[in-house]
N, C-alpha and C positions, 0 to 999 in steps of 0.2 A: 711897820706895824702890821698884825694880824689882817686886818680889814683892807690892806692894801696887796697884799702875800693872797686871799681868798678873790680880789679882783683879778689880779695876775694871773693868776691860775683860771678862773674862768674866761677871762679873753682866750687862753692859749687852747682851751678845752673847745671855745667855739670857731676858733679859726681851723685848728685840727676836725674839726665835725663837719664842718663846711667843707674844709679841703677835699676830705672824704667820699660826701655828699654829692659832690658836682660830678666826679667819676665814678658812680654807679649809674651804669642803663638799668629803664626799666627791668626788663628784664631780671639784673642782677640782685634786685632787691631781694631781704629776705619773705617767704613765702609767708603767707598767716599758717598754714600746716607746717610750716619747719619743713617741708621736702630737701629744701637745695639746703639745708641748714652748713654742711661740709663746706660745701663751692664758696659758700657766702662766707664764711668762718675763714676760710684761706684767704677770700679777697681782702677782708678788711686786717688781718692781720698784716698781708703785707705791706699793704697801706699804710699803716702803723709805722712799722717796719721803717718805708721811707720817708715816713712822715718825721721821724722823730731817733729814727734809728735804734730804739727798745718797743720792739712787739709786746710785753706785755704792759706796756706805759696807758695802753687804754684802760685796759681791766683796772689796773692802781687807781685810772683817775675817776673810774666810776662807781668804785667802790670807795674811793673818799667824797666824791659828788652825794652815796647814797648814804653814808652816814652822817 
């Protein structure tokens, strides 16, 4: 069912967030000016990347989280 498919998917969205999460240092976070925005953009892409082995699988899932 729909409502079991939308649980799914957000466990998978927060364990991938978490994943995420835990290997960024300070440091790597993103700036509030966007400075590093490039560095940060590459980091979490690859992340992605071996998270799940489709880099663009975050964008998908935050663009169906935002509609």
């Amino acid at each position: 069912d729909s409502w079991r498919a939308e649980t799914d998917l957000d466990w998978a969205a927060a364990a991938i967030i978490g994943s995420i999460n835990s290997q960024i240092c300070d440091e790597d976070h993103l700036k509030a000016d966007g400075a590093n925005y490039a560095a940060w953009s590459n980091f979490i892409d690859e992340r992605m990347c071996d998270a799940v082995n489709k880099p663009m699988y975050v964008y998908m899932l935050l663009l169906f989280l935002a509609w």
